[in-house]
Steps between C-alpha positions, in 0.01 A plus 500: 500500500732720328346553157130626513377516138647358192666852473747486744586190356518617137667830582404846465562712173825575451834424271629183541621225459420355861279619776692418739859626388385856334155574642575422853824632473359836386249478841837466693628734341216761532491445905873587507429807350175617702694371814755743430251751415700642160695440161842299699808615430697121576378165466630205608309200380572177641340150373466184626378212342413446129481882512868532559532178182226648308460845526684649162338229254148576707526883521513509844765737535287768235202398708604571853648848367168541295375511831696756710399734205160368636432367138173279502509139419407598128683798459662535149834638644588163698725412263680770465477598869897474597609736262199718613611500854911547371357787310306649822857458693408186687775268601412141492673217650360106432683232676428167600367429878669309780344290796114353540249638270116418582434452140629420172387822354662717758666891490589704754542872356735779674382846391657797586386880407714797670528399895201261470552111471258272459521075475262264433480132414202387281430138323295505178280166583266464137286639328662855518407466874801595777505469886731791637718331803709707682525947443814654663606140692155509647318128480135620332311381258236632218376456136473823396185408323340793689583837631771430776604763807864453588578614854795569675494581868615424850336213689292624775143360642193664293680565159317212291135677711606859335580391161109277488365807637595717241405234241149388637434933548548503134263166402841366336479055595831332590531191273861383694758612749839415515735617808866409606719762695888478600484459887240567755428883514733548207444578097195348386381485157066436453391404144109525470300379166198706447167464282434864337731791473755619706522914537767727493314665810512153671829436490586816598308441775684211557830655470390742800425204721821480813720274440480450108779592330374427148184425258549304141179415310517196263291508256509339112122537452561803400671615165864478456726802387478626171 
């Protein structure tokens, strides 16, 4: 089942007018932006679907920037967010998508902040609810509806044993796992949901593991910028 209460049906607080076009755009949005781990300097937004038909008359295009200024679903600001980000020197780009897309409400999001580049495609599925399907051309998959560990490392035998060592040392439960890598003993990218709260001291422990090049915690539980 993909809804579990009447909530994720209805839609969390937020400003409208849909769910689906503003509030999960926002969520895709927010992921972009703790994926890249700061305030981008570029975005490239692509849509697909009745995003790419929809999105001015919806406000997904002030939603999804909303949300690389990590704005909350019912932040006051959403609809002035692209002047916000023009004001902070952020250079946006929205076009519409070519190829597939897995669903209607689909956007893949290029950010880019100094020499680091981040891209991910997310599709905002109802209720204000979003599945993230691909970060940096790597084939994973999460909600984001709880504190998320993105990991990027090498492929080798015993990584996926260090990283639930370090998270059952520290009582933290793995909800889901998601795990896709470029070629056999090549870049590798590990995406871990977790139920409770995810350290600075643990990732950094993380980060000191052989092999992994870089930690990115996900996490819109808690409170957006101000």
């Amino acid at each position: 089942m993909r809804f579990k209460d009447v909530f994720s049906i209805i839609g969390p607080a937020m400003v409208g007018p849909s769910s689906s076009h503003t509030a999960g755009a926002v969520r895709i949005g927010r992921v972009a932006r703790h994926v890249l781990g700061e305030l981008p300097e570029e975005a490239q937004i692509l849509l697909y679907g009745s995003f790419a038909d929809t999105y001015q008359g919806h406000g997904t295009d002030l939603a999804i920037v909303g949300g690389l200024l990590d704005f909350d679903t019912d932040d006051p600001r959403i609809p002035n967010s692209i002047g916000i980000a023009e004001s902070l020197g952020v250079s946006i780009e929205f076009r519409p998508g070519k190829g597939q897309f897995p669903h209607p409400n689909t956007a893949k999001l290029i950010v880019r902040a100094g020499e680091r580049e981040a891209a991910v495609v997310g599709a905002s599925i109802g209720g204000g609810n979003i599945e993230v399907l691909g970060v940096n051309d790597f084939d994973v998959k999460f909600t984001a509806m709880y504190p998320t560990l993105v990991i990027f490392h090498e492929d080798r035998p015993g990584m996926i044993a260090e990283f639930t060592r370090l998270l059952s040392r520290d009582s933290v439960n793995i909800g889901h796992m998601s795990v896709d890598r470029k070629g056999r003993s090549g870049e590798a990218v590990t995406v871990i949901d977790v139920d409770g709260t995810i350290t600075g001291q643990l990732i950094a422990e993380i980060e000191q593991l052989p092999t992994v090049r870089e930690v990115r915690k996900v996490d819109l539980t808690e409170g957006s910028t101000p």
